[in-house]
FIDRENZA-522910 format. One record per atom (N, C-alpha, C): residue in three letters; x, y, z. Coordinates in nm, 3 decimals, decimal comma, padded with zeros to 5 digits. Layout:
 resn    east   north      up
  Ala       X       Y       Z
...
This chain:
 resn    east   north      up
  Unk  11,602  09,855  09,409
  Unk  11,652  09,739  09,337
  Unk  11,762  09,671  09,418
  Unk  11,820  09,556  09,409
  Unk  11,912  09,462  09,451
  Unk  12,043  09,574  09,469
  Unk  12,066  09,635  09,299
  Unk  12,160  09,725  09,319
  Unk  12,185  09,757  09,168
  Unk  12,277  09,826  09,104
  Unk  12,313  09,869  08,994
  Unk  12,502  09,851  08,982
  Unk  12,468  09,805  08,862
  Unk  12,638  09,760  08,814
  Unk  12,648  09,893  08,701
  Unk  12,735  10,038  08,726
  Unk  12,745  10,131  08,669
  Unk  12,839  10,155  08,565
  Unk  12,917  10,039  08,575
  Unk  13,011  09,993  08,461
  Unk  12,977  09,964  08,345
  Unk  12,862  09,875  08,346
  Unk  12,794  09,880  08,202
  Unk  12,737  09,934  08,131
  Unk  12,818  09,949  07,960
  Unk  12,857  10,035  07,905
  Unk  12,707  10,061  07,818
  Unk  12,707  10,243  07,871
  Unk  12,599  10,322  07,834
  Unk  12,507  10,371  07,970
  Unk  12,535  10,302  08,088
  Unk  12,495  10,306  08,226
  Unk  12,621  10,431  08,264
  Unk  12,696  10,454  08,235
  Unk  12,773  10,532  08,305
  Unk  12,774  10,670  08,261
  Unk  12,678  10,683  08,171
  Unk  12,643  10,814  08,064
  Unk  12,529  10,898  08,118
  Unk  12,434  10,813  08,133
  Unk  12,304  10,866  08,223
  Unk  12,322  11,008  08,359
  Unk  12,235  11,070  08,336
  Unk  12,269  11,165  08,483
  Unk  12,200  11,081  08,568
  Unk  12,326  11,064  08,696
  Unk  12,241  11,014  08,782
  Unk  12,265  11,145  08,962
  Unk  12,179  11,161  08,964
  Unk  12,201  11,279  09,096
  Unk  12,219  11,237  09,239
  Unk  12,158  11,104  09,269
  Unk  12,162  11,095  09,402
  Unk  12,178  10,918  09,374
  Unk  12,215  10,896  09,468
  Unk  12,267  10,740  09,520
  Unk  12,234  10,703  09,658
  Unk  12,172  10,578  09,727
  Unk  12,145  10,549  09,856
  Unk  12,120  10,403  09,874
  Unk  12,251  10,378  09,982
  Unk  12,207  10,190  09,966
  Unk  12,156  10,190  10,109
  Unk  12,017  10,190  10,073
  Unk  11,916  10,154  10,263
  Unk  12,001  10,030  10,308
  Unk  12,066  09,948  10,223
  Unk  12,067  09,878  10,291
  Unk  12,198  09,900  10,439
  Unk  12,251  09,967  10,398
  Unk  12,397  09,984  10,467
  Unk  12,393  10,137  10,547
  Unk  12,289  10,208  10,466
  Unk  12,334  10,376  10,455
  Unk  12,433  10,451  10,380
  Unk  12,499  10,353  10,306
  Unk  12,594  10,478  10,248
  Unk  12,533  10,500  10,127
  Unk  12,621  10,536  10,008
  Unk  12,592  10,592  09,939
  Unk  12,608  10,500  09,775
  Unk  12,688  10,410  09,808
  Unk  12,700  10,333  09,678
  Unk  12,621  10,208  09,648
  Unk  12,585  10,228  09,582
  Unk  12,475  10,121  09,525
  Unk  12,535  09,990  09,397
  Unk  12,648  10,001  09,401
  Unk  12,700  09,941  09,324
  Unk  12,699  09,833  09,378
  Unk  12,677  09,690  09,309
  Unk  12,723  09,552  09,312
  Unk  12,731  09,440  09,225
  Unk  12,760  09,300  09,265
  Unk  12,831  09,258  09,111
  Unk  12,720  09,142  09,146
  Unk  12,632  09,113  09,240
  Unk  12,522  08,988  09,235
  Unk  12,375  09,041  09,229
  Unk  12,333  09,093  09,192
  Unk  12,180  09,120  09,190
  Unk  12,212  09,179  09,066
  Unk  12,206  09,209  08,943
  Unk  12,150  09,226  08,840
  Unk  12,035  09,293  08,805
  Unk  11,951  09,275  08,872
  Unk  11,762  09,371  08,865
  Unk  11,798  09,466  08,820
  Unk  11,841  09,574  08,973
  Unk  11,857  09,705  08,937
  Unk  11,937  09,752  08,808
  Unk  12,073  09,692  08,734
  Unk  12,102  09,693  08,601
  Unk  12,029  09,684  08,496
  Unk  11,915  09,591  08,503
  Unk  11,876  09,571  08,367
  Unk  11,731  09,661  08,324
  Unk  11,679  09,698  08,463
  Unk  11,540  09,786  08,518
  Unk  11,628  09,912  08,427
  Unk  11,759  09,972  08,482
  Unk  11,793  10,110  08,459
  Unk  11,806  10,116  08,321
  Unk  11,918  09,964  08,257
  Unk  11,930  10,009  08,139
  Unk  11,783  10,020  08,020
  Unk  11,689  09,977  08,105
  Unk  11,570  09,974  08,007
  Unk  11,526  10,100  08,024
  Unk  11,482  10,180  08,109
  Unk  11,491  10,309  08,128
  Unk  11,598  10,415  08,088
  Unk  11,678  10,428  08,155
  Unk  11,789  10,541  08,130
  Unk  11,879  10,469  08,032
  Unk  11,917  10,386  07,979
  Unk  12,057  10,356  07,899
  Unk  12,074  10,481  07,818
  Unk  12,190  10,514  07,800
  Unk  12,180  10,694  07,696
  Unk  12,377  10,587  07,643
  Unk  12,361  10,464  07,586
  Unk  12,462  10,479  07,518
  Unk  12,492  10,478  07,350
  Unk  12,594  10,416  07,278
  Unk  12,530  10,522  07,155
  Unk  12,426  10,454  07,092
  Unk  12,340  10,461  07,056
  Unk  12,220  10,376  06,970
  Unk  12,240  10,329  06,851
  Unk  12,331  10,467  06,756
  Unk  12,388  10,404  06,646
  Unk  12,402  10,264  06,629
  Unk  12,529  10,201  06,766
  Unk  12,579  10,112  06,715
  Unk  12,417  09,959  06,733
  Unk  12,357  09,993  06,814
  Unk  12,239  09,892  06,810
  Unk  12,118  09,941  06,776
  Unk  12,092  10,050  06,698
  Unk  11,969  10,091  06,684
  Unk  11,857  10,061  06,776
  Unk  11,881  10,120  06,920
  Unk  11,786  10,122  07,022
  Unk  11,736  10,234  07,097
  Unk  11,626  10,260  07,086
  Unk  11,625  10,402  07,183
  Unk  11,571  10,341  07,328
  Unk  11,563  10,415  07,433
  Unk  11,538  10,366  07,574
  Unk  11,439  10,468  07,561
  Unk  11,399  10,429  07,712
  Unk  11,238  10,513  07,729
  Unk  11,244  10,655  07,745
  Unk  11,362  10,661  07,824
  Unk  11,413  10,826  07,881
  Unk  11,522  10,859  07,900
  Unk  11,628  10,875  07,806
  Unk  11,742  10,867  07,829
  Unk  11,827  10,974  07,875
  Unk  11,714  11,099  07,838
  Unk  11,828  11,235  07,893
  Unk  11,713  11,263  08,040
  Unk  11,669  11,151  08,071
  Unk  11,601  11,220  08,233
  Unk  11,714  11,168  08,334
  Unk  11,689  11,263  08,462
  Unk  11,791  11,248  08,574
  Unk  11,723  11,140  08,678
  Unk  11,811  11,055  08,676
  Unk  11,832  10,948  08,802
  Unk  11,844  10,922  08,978
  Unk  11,749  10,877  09,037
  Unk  11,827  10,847  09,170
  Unk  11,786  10,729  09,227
  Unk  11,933  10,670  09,224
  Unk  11,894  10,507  09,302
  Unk  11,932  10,485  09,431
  Unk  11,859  10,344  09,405
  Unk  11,818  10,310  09,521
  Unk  11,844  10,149  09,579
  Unk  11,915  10,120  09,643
  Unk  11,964  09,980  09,665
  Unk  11,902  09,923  09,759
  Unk  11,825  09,832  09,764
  Unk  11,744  09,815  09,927
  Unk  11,703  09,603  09,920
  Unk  11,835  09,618  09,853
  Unk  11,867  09,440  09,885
  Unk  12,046  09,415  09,884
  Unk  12,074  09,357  10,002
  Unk  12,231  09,329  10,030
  Unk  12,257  09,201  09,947
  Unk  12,387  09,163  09,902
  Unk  12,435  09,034  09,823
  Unk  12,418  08,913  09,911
  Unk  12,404  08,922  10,051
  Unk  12,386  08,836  10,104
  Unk  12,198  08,815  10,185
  Unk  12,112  08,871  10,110
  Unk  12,005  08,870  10,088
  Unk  11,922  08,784  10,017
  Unk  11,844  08,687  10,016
  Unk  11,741  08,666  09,889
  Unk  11,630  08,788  09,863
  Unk  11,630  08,880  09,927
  Unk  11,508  08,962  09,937
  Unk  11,483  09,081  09,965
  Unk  11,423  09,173  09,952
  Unk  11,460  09,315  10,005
  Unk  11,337  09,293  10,162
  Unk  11,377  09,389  10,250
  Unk  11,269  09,407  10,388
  Unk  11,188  09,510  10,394
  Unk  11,085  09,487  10,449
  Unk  11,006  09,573  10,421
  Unk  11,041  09,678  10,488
  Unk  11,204  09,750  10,597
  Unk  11,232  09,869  10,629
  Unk  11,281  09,922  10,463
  Unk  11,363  09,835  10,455
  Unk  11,418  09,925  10,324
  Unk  11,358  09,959  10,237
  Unk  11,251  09,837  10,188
  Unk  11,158  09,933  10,056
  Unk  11,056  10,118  10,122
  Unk  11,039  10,076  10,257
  Unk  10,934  10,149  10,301
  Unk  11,071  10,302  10,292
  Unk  11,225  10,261  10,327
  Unk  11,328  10,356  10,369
  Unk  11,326  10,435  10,230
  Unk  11,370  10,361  10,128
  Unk  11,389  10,376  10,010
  Unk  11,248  10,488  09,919
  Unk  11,113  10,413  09,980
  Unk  11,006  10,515  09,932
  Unk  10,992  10,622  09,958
  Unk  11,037  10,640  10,107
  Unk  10,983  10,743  10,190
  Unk  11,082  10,870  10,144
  Unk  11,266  10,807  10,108
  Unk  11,365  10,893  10,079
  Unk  11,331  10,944  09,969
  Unk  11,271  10,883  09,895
  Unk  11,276  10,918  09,729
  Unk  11,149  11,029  09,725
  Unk  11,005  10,995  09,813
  Unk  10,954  11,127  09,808
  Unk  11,057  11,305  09,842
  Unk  11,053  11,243  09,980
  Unk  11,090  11,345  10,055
  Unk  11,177  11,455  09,963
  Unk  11,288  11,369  09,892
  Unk  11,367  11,480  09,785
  Unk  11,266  11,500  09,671
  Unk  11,137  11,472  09,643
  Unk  11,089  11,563  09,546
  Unk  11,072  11,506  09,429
  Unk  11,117  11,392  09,416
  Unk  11,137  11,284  09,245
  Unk  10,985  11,342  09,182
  Unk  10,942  11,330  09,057
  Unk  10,905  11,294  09,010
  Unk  10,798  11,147  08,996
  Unk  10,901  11,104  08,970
  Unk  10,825  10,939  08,936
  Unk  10,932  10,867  09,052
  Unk  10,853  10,778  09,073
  Unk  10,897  10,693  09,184
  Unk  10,849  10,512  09,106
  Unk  10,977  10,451  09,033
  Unk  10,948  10,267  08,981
  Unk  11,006  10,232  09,065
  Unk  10,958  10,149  09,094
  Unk  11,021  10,016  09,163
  Unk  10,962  09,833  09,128
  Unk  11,059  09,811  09,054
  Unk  11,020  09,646  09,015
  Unk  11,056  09,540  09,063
  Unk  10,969  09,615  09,189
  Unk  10,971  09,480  09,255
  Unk  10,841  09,468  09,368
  Unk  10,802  09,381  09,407
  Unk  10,668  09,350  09,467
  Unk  10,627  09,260  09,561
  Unk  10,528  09,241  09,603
  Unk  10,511  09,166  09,735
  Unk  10,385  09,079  09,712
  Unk  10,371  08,961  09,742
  Unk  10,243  08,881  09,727
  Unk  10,160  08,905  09,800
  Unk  10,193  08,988  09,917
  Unk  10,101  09,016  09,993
  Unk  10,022  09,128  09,967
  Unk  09,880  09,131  09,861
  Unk  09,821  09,248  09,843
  Unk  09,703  09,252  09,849
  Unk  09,724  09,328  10,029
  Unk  09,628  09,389  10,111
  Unk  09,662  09,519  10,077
  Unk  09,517  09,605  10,141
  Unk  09,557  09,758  10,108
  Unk  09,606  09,811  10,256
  Unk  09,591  09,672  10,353
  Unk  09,626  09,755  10,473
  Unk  09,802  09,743  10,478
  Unk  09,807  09,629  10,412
  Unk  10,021  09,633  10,381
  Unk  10,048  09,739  10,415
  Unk  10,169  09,742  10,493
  Unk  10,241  09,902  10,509
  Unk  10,280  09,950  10,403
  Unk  10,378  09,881  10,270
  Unk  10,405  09,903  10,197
  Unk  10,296  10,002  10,095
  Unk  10,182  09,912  10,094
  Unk  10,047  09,962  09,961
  Unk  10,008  10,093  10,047
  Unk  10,040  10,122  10,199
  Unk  09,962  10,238  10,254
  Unk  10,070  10,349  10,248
  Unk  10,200  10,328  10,236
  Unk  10,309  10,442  10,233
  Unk  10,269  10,495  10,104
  Unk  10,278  10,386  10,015
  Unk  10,293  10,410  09,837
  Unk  10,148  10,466  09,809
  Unk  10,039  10,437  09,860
  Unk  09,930  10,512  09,811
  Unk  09,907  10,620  09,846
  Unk  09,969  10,656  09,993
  Unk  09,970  10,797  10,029
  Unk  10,127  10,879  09,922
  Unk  10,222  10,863  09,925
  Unk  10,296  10,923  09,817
  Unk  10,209  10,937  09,683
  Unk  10,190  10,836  09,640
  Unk  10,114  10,907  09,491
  Unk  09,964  10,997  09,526
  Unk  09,906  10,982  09,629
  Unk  09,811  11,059  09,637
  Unk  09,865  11,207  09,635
  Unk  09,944  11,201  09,691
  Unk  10,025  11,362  09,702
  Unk  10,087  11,411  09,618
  Unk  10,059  11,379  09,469
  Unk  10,136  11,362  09,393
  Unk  10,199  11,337  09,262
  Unk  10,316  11,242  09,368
  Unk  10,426  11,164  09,300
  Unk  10,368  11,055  09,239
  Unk  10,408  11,034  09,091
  Unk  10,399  10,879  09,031
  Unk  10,472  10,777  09,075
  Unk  10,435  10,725  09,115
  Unk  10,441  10,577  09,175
  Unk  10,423  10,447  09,077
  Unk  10,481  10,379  08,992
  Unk  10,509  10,268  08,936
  Unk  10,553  10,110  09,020
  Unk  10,456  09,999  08,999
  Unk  10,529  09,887  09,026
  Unk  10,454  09,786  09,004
  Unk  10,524  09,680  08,942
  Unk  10,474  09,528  08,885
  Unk  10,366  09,488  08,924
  Unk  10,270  09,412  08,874
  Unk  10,117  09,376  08,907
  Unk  10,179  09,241  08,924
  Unk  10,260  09,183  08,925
  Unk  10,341  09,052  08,952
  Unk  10,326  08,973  08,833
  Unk  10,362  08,832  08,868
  Unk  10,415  08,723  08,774
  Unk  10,341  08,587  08,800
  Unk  10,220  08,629  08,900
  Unk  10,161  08,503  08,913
  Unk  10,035  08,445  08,865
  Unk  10,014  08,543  08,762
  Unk  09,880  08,547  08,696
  Unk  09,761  08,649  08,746
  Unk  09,634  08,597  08,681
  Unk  09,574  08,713  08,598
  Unk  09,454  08,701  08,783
  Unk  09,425  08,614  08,868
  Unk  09,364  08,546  08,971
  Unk  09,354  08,677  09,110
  Unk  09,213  08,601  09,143
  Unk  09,182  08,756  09,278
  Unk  09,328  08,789  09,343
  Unk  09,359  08,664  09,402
  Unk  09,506  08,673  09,508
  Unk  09,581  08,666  09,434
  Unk  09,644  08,674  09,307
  Unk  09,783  08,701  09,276
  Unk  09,832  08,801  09,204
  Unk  09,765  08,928  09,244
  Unk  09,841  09,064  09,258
  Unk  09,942  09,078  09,313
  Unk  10,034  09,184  09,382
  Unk  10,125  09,276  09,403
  Unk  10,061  09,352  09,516
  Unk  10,150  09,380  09,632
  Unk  10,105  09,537  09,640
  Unk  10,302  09,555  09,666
  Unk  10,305  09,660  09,668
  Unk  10,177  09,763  09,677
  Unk  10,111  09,814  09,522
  Unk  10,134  09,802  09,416
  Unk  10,029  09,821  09,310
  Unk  09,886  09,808  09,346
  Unk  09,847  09,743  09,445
  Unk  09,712  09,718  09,405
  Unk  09,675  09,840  09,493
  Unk  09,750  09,948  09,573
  Unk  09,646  10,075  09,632
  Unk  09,575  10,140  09,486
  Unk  09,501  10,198  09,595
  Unk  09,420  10,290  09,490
  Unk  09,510  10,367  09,381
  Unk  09,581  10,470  09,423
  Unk  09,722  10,528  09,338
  Unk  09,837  10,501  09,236
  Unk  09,832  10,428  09,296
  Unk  09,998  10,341  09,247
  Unk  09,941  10,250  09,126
  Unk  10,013  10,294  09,015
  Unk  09,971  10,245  08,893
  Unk  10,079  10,101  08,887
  Unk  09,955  09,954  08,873
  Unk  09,998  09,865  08,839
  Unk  10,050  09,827  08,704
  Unk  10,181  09,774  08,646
  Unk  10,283  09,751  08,536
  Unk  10,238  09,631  08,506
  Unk  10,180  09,566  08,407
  Unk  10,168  09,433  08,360
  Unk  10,155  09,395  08,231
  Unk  10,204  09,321  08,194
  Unk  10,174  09,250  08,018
  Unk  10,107  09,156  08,011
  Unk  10,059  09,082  07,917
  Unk  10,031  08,990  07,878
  Unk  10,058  08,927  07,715
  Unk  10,081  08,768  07,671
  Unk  10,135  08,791  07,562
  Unk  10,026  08,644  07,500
  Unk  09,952  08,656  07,493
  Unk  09,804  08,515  07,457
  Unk  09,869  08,558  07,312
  Unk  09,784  08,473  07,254
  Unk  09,796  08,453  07,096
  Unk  09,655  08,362  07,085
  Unk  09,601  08,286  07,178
  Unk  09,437  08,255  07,193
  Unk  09,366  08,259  07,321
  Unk  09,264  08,342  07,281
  Unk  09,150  08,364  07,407
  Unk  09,055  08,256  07,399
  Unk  09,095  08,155  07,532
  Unk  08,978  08,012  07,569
  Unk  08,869  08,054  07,606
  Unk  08,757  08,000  07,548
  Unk  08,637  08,030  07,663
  Unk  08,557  07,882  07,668
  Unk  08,517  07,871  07,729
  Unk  08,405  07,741  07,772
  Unk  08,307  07,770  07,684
  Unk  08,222  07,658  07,622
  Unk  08,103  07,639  07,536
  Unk  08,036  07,545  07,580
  Unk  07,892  07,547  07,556
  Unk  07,800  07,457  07,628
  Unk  07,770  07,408  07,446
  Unk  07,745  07,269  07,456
  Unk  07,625  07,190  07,383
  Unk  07,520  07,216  07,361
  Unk  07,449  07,248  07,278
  Unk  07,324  07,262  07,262
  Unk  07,269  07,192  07,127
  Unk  07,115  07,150  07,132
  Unk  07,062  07,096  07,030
  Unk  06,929  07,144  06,955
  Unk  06,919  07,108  06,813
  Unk  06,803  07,220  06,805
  Unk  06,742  07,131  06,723
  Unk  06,623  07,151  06,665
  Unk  06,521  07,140  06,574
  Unk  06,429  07,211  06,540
  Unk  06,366  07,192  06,422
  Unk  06,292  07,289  06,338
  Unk  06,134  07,237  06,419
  Unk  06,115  07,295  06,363
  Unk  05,916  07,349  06,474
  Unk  05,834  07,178  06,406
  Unk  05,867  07,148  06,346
  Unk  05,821  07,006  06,276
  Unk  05,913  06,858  06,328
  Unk  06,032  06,920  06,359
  Unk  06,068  06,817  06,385
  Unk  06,184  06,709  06,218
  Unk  06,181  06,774  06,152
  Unk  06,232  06,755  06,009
  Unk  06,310  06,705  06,018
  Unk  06,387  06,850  06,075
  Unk  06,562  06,856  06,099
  Unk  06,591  06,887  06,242
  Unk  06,713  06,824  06,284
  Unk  06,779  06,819  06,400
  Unk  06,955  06,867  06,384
  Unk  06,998  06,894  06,483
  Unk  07,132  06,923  06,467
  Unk  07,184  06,975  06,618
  Unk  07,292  07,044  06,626
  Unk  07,387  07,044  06,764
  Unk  07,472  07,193  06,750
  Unk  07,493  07,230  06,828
  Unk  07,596  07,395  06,830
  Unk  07,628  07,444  06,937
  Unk  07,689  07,454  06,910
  Unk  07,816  07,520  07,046
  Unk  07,725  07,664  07,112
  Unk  07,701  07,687  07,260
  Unk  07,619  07,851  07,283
  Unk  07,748  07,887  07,415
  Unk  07,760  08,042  07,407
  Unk  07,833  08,097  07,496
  Unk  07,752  08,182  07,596
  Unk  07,688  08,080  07,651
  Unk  07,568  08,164  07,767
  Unk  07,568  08,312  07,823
  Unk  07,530  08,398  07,822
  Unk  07,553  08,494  07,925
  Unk  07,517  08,470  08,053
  Unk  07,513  08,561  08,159
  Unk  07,490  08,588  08,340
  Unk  07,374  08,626  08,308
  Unk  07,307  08,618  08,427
  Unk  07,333  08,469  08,509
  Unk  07,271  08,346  08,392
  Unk  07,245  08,232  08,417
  Unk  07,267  08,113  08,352
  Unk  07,233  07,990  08,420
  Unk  07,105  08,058  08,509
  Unk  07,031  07,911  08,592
  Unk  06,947  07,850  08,529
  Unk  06,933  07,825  08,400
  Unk  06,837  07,765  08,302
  Unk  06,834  07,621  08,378
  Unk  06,734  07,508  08,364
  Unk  06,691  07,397  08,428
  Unk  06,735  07,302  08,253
  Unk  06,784  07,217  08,318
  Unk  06,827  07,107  08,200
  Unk  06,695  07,054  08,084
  Unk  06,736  07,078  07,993
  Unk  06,625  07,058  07,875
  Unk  06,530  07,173  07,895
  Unk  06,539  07,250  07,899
  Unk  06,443  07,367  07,885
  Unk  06,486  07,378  07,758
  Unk  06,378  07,423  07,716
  Unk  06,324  07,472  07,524
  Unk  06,357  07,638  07,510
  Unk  06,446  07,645  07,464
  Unk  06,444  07,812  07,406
  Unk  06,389  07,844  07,245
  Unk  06,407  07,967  07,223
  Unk  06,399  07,967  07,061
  Unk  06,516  08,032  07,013
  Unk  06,603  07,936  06,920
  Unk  06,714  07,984  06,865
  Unk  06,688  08,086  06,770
  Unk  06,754  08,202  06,726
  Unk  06,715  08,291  06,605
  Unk  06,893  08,289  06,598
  Unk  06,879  08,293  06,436
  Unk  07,007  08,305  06,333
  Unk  06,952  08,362  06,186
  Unk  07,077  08,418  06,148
  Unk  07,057  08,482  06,012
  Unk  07,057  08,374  05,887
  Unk  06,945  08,385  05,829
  Unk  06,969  08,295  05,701
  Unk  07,066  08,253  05,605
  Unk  07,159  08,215  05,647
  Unk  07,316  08,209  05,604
  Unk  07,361  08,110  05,581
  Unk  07,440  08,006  05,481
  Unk  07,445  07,893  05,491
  Unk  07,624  07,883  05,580
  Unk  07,646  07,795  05,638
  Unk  07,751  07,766  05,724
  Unk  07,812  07,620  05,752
  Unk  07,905  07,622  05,811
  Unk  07,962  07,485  05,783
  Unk  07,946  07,484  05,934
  Unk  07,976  07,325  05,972
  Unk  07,947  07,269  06,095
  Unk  07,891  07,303  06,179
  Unk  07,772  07,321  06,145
  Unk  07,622  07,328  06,191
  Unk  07,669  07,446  06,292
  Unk  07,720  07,569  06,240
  Unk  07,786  07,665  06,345
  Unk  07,758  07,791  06,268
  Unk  07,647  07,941  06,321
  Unk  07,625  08,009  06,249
  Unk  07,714  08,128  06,301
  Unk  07,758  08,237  06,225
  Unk  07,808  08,378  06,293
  Unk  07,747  08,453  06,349
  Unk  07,781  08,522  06,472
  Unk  07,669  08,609  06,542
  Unk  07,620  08,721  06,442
  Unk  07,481  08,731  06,417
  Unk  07,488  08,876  06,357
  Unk  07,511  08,975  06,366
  Unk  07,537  09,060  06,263
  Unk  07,502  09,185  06,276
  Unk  07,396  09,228  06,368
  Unk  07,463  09,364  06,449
  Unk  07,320  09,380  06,543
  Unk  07,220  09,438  06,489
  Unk  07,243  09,500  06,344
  Unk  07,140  09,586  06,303
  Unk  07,031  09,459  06,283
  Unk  07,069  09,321  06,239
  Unk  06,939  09,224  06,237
  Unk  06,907  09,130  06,290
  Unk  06,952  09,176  06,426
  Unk  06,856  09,118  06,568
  Unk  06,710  09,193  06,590
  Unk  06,662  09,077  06,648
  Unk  06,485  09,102  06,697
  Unk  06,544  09,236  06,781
  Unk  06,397  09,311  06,794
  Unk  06,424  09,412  06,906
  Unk  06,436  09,324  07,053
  Unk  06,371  09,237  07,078
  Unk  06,343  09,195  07,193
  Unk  06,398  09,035  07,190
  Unk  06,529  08,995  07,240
  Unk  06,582  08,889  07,243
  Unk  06,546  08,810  07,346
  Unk  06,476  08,859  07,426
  Unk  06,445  08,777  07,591
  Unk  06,395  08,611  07,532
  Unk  06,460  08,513  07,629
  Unk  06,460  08,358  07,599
  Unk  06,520  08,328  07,458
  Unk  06,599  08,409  07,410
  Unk  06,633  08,394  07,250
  Unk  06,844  08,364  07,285
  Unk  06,908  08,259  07,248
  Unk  06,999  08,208  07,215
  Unk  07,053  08,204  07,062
  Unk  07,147  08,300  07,059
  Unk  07,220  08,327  06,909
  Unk  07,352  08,228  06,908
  Unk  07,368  08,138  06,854
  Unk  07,518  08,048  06,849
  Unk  07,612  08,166  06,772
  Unk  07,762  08,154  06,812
  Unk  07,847  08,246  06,775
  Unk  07,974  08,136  06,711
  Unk  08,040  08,175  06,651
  Unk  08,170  08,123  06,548
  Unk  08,291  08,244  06,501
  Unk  08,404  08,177  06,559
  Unk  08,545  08,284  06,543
  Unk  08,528  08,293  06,405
């Protein structure tokens, strides 16, 4: 992380066993401009009293060792220090190995994704962000994306979009006509105006839009058959 501010209260309660700022070599990791490493720990380790905010943290009586591997006069950590910082944190034996923070560059040949996938292969848990740039081939993380190293990500939708095609139908006479939304499956090289046969459950529905059925009363054999679907 950037670094850890140990002053803040419930941060200074935590066991913490070992300390290492790659960036310098010594030993204090303390600083008052990067913030990360503070708010990463207190979400993890905070052990202060809960009473007064009714909060529990994830792990509060587990033992600590940080790791500083961005200077105040930095925008960024380098890839010696994260690689310094990984390599230290095996070597003594940790447990779990987070780090939240990540690289756009995710190749598996990255030095970073090849240190970190060999540590967790051996192993150690390895944690770190799947990033912030969306859900897209190239905008992963590594090193998360090795094989090992378990990628961290959320998501917070409240609606799932999907594309709908137009479609139009009529009865075998020609009577009645009408229009409905179809969510094609793969592949989907149908030739424009090709004739399928729609099947739906005898159901009455509003805007000419039926519910997918039940599968128990689908045909056995759906081949060339288009079911319209409705949330």
């Amino acid at each position: 992380m950037g670094g850890f501010d140990l002053t803040v209260p419930g941060l200074s309660v935590p066991s913490i066993d070992y300390t290492h700022d790659v960036t310098d070599g010594g030993g204090d990791v303390q600083d008052e401009c990067w913030y990360h490493g503070t708010h990463v720990l207190g979400i993890i380790g905070d052990k202060g009293n809960e009473a007064d905010h009714n909060i529990s943290r994830v792990a509060p009586d587990a033992s600590y060792e940080l790791f500083r591997i961005r200077a105040c006069d930095s925008s960024s950590a380098t890839q010696d220090a994260l690689l310094a910082s990984l390599i230290d944190a095996a070597d003594r034996g940790v447990d779990i190995i987070t780090c939240s923070y990540g690289s756009p560059i995710a190749w598996l040949e990255d030095p970073w994704t090849t240190v970190a996938d060999r540590v967790a292969a051996k192993g150690t848990l390895v944690f770190s962000p799947s990033g912030n740039r969306g859900p897209g081939i190239f905008t992963g993380n590594s090193p998360p994306d090795g094989d090992y190293v378990t990628a961290v990500g959320s998501v917070d939708n409240s609606v799932t979009p999907y594309y709908s095609w137009e479609a139009t139908w009529s009865t075998v006479n020609n009577s009645a006509t009408g229009s409905f939304g179809i969510v094609p499956s793969t592949p989907f090289d149908l030739l424009n105006s090709t004739k399928l046969t729609v099947w739906a459950p005898d159901i009455s529905a509003s805007d000419d839009r039926l519910p997918m059925p039940d599968r128990s009363s689908l045909p056995d054999d759906l081949s060339n058959r288009k079911c319209s679907e409705d949330q």
